[in-house]
N, C-alpha and C positions, 0 to 999 in steps of 0.2 A: 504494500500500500504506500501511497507516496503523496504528496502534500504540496501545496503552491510553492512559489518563491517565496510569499512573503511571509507564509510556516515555516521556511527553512530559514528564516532569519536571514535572508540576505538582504543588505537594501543598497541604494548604489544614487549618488550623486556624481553632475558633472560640473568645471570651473573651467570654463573655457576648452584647451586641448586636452587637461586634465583630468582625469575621472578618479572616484575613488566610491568604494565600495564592501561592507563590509558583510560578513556570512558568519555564520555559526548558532551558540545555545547557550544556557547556562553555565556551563562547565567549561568553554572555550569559547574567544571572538575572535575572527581572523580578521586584520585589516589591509588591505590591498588600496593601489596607485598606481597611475600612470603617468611613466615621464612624458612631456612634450613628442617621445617619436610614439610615441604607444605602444613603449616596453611597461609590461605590467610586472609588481613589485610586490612580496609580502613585507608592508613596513611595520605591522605588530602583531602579536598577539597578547590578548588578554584573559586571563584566567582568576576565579572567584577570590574576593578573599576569606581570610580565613574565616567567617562567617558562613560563608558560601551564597553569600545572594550575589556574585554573577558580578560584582563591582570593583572596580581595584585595577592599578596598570600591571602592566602583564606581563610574564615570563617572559616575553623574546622581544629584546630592545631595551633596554633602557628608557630615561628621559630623555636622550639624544637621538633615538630612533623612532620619534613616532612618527604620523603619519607624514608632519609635513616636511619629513627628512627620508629623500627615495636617493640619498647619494649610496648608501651604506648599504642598504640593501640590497640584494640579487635579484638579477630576473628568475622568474620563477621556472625558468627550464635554462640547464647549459647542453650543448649540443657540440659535438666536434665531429664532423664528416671529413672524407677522402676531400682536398679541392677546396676545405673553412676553416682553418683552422683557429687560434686562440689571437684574442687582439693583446697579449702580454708574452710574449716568450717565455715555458717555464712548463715546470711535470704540474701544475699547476690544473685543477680541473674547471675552474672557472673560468670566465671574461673570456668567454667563445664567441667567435663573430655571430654562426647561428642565434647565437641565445640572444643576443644583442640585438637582433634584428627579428626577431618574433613579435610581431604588433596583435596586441588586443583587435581581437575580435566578437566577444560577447561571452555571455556567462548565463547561467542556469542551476538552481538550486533545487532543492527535493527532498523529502524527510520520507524515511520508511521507518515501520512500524517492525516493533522487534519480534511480535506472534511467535511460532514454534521454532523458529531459527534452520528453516528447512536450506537447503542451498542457495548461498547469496553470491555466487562470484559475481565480482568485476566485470561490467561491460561486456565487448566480442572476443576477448582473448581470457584464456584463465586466470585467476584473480591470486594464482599462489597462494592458496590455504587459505584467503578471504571467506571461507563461511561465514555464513553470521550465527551469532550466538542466541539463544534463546531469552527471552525478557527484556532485552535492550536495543532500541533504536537508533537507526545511526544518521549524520545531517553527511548529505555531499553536495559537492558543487565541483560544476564542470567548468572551467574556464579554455574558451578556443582561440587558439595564439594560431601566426599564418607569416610564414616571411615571404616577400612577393617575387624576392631574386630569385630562388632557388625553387620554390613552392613546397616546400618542408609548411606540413600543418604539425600543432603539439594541441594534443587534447588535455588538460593538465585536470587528472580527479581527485579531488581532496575527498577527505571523509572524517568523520569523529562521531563515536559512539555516544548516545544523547548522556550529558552529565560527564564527561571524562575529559580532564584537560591533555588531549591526548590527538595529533594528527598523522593521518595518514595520507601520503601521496604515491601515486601513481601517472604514468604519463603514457599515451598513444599516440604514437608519432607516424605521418602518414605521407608520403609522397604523390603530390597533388601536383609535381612537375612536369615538365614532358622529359625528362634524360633523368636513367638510374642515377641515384646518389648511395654512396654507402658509405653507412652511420657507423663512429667509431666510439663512439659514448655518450649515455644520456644519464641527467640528474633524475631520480625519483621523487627527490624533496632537497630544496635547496634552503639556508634559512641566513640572514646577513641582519647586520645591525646590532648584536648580539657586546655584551660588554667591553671593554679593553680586554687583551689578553693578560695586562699587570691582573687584574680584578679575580682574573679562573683559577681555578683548578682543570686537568684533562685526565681522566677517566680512561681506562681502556682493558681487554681480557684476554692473557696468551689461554690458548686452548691446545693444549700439547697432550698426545697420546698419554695415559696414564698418571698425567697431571692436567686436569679441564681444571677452567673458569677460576685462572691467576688472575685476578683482579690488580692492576698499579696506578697510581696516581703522582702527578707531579704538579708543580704550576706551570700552566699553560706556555707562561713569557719564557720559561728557561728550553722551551722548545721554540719557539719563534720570538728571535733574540729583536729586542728594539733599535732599528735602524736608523731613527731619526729621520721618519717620512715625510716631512714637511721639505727636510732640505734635498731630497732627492726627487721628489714631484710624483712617485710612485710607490708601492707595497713592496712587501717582501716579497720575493717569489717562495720563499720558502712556506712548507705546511708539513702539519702532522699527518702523515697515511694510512692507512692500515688497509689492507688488501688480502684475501684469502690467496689460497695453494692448492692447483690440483684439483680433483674432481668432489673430493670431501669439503663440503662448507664450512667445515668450522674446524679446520684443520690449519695449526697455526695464533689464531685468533678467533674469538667469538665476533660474528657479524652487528657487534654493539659498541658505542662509548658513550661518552656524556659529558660536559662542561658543568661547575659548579661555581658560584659566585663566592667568595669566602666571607664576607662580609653581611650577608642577605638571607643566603642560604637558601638564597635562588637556585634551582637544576635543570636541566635540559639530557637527557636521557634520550638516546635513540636505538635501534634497528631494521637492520635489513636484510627482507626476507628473502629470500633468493637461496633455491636448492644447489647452486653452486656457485660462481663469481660475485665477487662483491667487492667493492672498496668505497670508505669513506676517510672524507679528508675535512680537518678542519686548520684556520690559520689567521691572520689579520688582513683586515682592507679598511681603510678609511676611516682610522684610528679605534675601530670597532674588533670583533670575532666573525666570523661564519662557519657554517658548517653547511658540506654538500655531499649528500649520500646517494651513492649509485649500484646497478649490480654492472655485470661483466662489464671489461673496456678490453679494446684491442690491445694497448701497453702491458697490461695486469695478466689480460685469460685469451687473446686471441681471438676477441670476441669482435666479430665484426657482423653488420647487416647491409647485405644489398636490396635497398627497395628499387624494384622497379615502377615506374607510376603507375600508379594507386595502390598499392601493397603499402601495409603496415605494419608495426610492432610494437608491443607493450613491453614496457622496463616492470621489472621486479618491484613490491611496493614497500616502500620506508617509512617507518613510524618513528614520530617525536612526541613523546614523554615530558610532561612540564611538571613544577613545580614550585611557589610559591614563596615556601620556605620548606625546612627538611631535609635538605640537601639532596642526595643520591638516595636514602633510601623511602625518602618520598616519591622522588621521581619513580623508581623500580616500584612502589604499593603501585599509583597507578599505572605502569607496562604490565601490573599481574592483572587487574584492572583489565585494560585493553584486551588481554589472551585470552580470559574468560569470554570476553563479549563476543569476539568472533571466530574463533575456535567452532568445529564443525560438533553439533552437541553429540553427546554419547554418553549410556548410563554408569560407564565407568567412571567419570569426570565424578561419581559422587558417593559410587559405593564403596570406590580404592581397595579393593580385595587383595589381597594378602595372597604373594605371586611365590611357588618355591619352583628354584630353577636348579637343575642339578648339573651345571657346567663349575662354575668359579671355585676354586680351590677344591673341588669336591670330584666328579668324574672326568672332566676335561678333555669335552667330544671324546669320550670312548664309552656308551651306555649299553649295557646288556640287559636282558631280564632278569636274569639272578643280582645284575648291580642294582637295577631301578626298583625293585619291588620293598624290598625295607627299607629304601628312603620315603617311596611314597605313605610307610605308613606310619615312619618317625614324624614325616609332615605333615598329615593329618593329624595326628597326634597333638604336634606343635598349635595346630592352628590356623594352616594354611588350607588357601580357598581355590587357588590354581595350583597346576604343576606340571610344567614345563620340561620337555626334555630338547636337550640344547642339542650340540653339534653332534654330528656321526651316529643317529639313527638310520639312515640310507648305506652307511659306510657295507660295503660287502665285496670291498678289493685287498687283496692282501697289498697292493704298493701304496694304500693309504688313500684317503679321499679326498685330498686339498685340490689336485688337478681334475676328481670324476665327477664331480659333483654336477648337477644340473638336470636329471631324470626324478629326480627327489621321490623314489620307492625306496620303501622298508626292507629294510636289510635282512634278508632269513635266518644266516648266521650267528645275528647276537640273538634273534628273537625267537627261538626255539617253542615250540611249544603253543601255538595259537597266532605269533608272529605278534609283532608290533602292536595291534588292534588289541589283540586280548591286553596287553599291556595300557593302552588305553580305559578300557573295561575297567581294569583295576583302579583307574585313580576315577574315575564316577563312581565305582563302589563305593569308594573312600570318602564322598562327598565334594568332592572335586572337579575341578574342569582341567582339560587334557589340553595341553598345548604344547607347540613344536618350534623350530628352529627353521628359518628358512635363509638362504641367500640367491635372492631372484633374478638378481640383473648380474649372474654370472654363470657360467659354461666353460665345467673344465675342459681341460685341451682334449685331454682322452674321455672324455665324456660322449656317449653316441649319439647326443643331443648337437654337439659342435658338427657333423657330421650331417645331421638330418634338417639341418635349420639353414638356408640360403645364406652368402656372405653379407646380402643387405640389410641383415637381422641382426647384425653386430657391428661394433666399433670399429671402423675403419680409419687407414691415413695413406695417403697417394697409392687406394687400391690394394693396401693390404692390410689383413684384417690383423688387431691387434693383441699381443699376448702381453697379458702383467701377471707374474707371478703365477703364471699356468693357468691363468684363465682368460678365456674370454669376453667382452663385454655386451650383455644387449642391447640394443640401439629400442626401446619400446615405442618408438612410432611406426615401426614395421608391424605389419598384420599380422605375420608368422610369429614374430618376439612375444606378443601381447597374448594370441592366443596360444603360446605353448603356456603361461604363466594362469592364463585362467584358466584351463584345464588341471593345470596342478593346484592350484589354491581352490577351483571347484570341487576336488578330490578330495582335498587333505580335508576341509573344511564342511563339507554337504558330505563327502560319502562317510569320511571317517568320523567328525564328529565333535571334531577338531575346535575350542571358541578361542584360542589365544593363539598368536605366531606371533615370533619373535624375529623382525625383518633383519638382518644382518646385511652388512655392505664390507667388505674387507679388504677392497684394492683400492687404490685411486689411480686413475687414468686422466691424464695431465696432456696434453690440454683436452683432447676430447674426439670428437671425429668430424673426421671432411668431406661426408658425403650424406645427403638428405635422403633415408629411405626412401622415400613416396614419392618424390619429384628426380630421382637420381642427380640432381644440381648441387656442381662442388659446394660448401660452406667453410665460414672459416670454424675452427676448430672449437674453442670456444659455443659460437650458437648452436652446433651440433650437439656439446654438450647440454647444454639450457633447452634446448628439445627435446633433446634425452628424458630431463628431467623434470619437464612439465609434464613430459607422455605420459613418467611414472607417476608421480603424483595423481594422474586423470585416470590412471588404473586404479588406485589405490582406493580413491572417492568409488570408483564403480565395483570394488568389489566388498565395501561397506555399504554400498547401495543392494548389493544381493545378499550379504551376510550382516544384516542391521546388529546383533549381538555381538557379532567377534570383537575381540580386542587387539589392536596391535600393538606392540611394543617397536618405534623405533631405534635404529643400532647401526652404527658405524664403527665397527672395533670398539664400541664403548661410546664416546661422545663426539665422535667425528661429523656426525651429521645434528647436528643437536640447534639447529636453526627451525627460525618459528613456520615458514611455510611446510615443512614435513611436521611439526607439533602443532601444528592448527589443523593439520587430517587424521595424526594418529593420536593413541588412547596413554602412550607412556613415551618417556625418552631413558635410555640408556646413560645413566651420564658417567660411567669409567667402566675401565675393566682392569682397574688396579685392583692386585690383588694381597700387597701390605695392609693389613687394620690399621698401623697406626700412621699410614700416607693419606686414607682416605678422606680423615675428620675436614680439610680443609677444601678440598672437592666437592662433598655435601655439603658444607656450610654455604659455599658461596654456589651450588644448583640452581637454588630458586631466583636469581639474578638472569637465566635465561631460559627456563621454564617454572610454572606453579607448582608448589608444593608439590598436589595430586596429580602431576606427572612424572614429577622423578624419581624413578629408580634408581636407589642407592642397595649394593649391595650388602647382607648381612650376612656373613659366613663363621660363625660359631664353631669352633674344632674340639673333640675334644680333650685334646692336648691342651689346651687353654686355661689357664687359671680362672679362676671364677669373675677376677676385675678385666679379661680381656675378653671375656664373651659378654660382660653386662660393656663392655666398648665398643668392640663393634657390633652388635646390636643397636646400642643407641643411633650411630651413625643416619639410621635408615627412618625414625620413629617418626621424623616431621617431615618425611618425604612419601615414598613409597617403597615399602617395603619388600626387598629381593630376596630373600631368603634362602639360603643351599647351606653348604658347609655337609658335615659325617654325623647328621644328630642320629641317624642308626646304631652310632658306634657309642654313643653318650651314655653315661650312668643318669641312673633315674632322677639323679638332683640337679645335674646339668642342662638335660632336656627341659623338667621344670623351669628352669631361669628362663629359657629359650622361648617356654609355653607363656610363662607369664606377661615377659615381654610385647610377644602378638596380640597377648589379651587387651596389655594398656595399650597399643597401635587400634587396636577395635574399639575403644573406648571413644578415643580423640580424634579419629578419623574424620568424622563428621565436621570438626570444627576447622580441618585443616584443607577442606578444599571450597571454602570460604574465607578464608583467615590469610591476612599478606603478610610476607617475610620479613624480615628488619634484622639487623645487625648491630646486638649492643656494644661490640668491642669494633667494630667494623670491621671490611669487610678483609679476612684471612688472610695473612701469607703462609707461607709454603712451610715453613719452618716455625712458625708461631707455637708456644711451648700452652697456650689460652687459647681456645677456639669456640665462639658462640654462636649458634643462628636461635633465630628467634620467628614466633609467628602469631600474630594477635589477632582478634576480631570478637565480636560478643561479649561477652562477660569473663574470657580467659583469652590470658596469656599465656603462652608453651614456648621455654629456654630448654633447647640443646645444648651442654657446657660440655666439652673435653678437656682434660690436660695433658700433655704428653709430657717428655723427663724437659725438665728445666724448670725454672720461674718457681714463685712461691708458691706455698700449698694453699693459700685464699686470694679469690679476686672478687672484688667488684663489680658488678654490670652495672651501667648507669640506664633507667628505663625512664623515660621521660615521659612516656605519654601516661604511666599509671604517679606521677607527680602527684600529692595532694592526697593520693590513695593510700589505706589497708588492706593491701589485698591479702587474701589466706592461699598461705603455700603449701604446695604437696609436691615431696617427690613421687614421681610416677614411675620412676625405671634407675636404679634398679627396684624388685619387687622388696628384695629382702636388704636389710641393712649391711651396709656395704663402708661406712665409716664418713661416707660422700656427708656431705650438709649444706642444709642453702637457706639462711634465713632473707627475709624483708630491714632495710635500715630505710623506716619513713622517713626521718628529714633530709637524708639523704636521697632519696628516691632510686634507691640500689639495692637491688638484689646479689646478694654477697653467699657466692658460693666457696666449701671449701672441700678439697678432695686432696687427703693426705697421700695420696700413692701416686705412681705412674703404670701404665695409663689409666685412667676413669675418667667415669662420664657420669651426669646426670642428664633426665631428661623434670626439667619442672612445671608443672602446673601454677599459675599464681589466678586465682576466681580474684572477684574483684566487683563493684557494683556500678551501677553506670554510672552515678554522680562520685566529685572527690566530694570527702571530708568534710563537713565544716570548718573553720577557722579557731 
């Protein structure tokens, strides 16, 4: 359902050659300008204050950037094509002649209604993970830009879910010329005007196999040093980059960062969503900040588009994250905020069932019958509601199945006795749901499937098909790629019975392939990629359209693909496959930084070799995320397994509140080596603190919790069950919760209730 303009809060006045015009809602105003040629300008936005009636100057800009300051600001699309390059020499992703010469040509606004949240992509082209979310409506506005040299059209679509200070852009770029142009990079969300860089902070998150979501921070100026701009008549060319690696998105870096104001405690939080390329950059112009966030460029991922006229293409879509005050983990409440709203719904988003997987430290891809049957009944036992059997169920090669894989049947071998199925059987005995292990978009070399499937079905580079690591890759915009995949996920899941897979991705393939199955027309390597993997995605939606119950789990080795357009389709993310207990605390703490709580999969692997403070540790680990559960509780004595039971008991308890409830960070946000690690998750009437120690640092810290300021909240430790020496009182004048754990390693997990109003005085 959709609403006039003047429901979607747009209104638009003109001053001569000037126009200005401003869109949005309570929770966010955009304000837009045109310079004299009819380049249009985002020169502010404005976000509630802290009252929230909708009034107050806004996160992005300053008192020097508002409306009637369009120097500072960007146009709202940059553009560098073969033939246009940039009016500033430099790696510099802005001040593109395209962008420069993009003239307003009108605008349109509309408001949909949030109803059941059924499929909402974006426009004509897929909207990457763009569903909408159930209960919340969202405002867009279209603005149509036109440059008349070249006939480059940009369709520029904003959007913000009603009440979130929170935007999203996206762009469709269209050649309206008579002569191919091909397009070497476009902005998804450009933002200018933004404070001095002395004022920032800059935010950003290495994402490295078995160490995700390193969080660092610096001030902004010590990366773009002060040139004294006045006397040189121009900016710095320099800027901060960050650009992904390879065909894994979040391989290197998480596709996120943010600027904080130190003083205000103003934020500006973004992402972007893109299943493979990405880079954003942010730096100084016009004695201000900007930020411009793109997916694939030709420099970064080989990404190039040939439009011939009229052919188009949509860029990946970028979200910005505001806030007020709060700093960063305000801004990251509402990006949890945002994920909920348009995230594709699904009833796992609320039930969080308690998933045991028996890969990590425990069978490690080698599963039999005789190995899987007393785990599945240790884990019901435990308390677990799924159960997952990971790698090398199909295995039935004696040289091992890293290269054979891609027939995905049941191995007769390990499954003796009724085969894999009756193995299934047993865990719905057991109260459980049966789930498996899959790696889709790959085909070992010696697999009969590489053999039986055309070469245009896979990853190609000047005509030869590609091998990484002994496999294959498939290209799923080929008919043949898509249907061997739903034939097999129709199998595993309609014949066998199957409601969980656990999608696995374990190669990366850099840059990608050079040939368009369906058109057979060279590309550059790069958009073969980004085809690749909108195809997948558009499978992925259609086979949650035939299997509405499944749940998927996605997985990149761990947390390689752990971008929001694959967690806006699927039901969980993967976020490591470290498998030290005491490397993980810092990986989980900082998860919910780029997925919600109630996606992330943390795992808990209990051994029981373990002393009783290293199973109540890692355990904790997983309590305020989503619980992963494996480890040898078959092999546990009955008081070990109890810790294990108890544990799932308090995750079933709190569950409810946690995929409601937004993250926060009382010590902020982890390093690597931090001897203190806390995440946090409030909402309702409780507050739930994760605390680990590892060896160093004293045996008491302090959290400082500011929003329960004024309060007596009543504490409970929740985990461990039995006393463990751990302690955590309330100090109200201080407004700290003061935890003290005399050992190494421990953890608590705390409860603090708490009533809506503080105190009296």
């Amino acid at each position: 359902m959709t609403g006039t303009a003047s429901e979607a809060a747009a209104e638009a006045a003109s001053d001569g050659a000037r126009q200005t015009f401003t869109w949005g809602h309570a929770g966010l105003t955009a304000h837009f300008a045109t310079d004299p040629h009819g380049t249009v300008r985002l020169v502010r936005l404005t976000v509630p204050d802290g009252d929230g009636n909708g009034s107050g100057d806004g996160s992005a800009g300053d008192g020097a950037s508002g409306p009637d300051n369009t120097a500072a600001p960007l146009p709202l699309v940059e553009v560098l094509a073969l033939g246009h390059g940039s009016e500033w020499s430099g790696q510099r992703g802005i001040e593109t002649a395209l962008g420069a010469r993009l003239r307003y040509r009108g605008h349109r606004a509309v408001r949909e209604d949030g109803g059941d949240g059924g499929d909402r992509r974006d426009g004509g082209d897929r909207g990457d993970g763009g569903n909408g979310g159930a209960g919340r409506g969202r405002y867009l506005l279209t603005i149509d830009l036109h440059d008349p040299d070249s006939g480059l059209t940009a369709e520029v679509r904003l959007s913000s879910p009603d009440g979130l200070p929170v935007l999203r852009g996206q762009v469709r770029i269209t050649n309206e010329g008579p002569a191919p142009l091909v397009v070497q990079a476009v902005t998804s969300l450009t933002l200018g005007g933004l404070p001095s860089p002395d004022a920032l902070d800059v935010h950003w998150a290495r994402n490295d196999w078995l160490a995700e979501c390193r969080w660092a921070s610096e001030p902004l100026r010590t990366r773009i040093v002060d040139l004294h701009r006045d006397a040189h008549q121009h900016d710095s060319r320099a800027a901060l980059t960050l650009h992904s690696r390879g065909s894994w998105p979040t391989d290197g870096h998480l596709p996120m960062g943010a600027l904080t104001e130190r003083a205000s405690g103003r934020a500006w939080a973004w992402q972007i969503e893109s299943p493979t390329g990405w880079r954003w950059e942010t730096g100084e112009r016009a004695h201000g900040t900007y930020a411009a966030l793109q997916g694939p460029t030709d420099a970064e991922h080989q990404w190039r588009e040939r439009l011939a006229p009229g052919e188009s293409f949509t860029t990946v879509p970028a979200v910005l994250a505001l806030a007020r005050r709060g700093g960063l983990d305000e801004a990251l409440a509402h990006l949890t905020a945002y994920r909920r709203a348009i995230r594709r719904p699904h009833p796992d988003h609320t039930a969080l069932p308690v998933v045991f997987n028996d890969y990590m430290n425990t069978l490690m891809g080698d599963p039999t019958t005789e190995r899987l049957l007393p785990l599945i009944e240790a884990a019901a036992e435990a308390g677990a509601e799924y159960f997952c059997i990971d790698s090398g169920w199909y295995d039935d090669d004696e040289q091992g199945w890293w290269d054979s894989v891609g027939a995905w049947q049941p191995s007769a071998r390990r499954f003796p006795g009724g085969g894999l199925r009756a193995v299934l059987d047993r865990i719905r005995s057991r109260g459980m749901v049966p789930g498996l292990w899959l790696e889709p978009e790959v085909v070992g070399v010696r697999s009969p499937v590489a053999a039986e499937l055309p070469d245009g079905a896979f990853f190609q580079r000047d005509g030869v098909r590609l091998v990484e690591h002994g496999r294959h890759h498939l290209d799923l915009r080929h008919p043949a790629a898509r249907a061997h995949l739903d034939k097999t996920l129709d199998r595993v899941v309609g014949e066998w019975g199957v409601g969980y897979l656990k999608l696995d991705y374990n190669i990366s393939v850099a840059p990608g392939t050079d040939r368009h199955p369906g058109t057979g027309r060279a590309t550059a390597p790069g958009a073969g990629l980004l085809g690749h993997a909108r195809a997948y995605q558009d499978w992925l939606g259609a086979a949650l359209d035939r299997h509405p119950g499944l749940v998927i789990e996605n997985c990149a080795s761990g947390g390689m693909r752990m971008d929001w357009s694959s967690l806006a389709l699927t039901q969980l993310q993967s976020t490591s496959d470290q498998q030290d207990p005491l490397r993980y605390p810092p990986i989980a703490a900082s998860a919910p930084t780029a997925v919600p709580p109630e996606q992330g999969a943390v795992w808990a692997y209990p051994q029981p070799h373990f002393t009783d403070d290293e199973i109540d540790f890692t355990l904790a680990g997983a309590l305020l995320g989503r619980v992963h559960l494996s480890g040898h509780l078959d092999r546990m004595a009955p008081r070990q397994l109890a810790r294990v039971r108890a544990a799932v008991a308090a995750y079933r308890r709190i569950r409810g509140d946690l995929a409601t409830g937004v993250p926060f960070w009382p010590l902020g946000l982890p390093g690597w080596d931090d001897a203190w690690v806390a995440l946090g998750v409030r909402g309702g009437e409780a507050t739930y603190v994760t605390v680990w120690r590892r060896e160093g640092g004293p045996a008491e810290r302090a959290l400082p919790l500011g929003h329960l300021g004024g309060r007596r909240p009543v504490v409970e430790v929740l985990h461990p069950a039995v006393a463990s020496g751990g302690e955590a009182r309330w100090e109200a004048g201080r407004g700290e919760l003061v935890v003290t754990l005399p050992r190494t390693p421990m953890a608590l997990l705390v409860r603090l209730t708490h009533p809506d109003a503080p105190d009296a005085p």
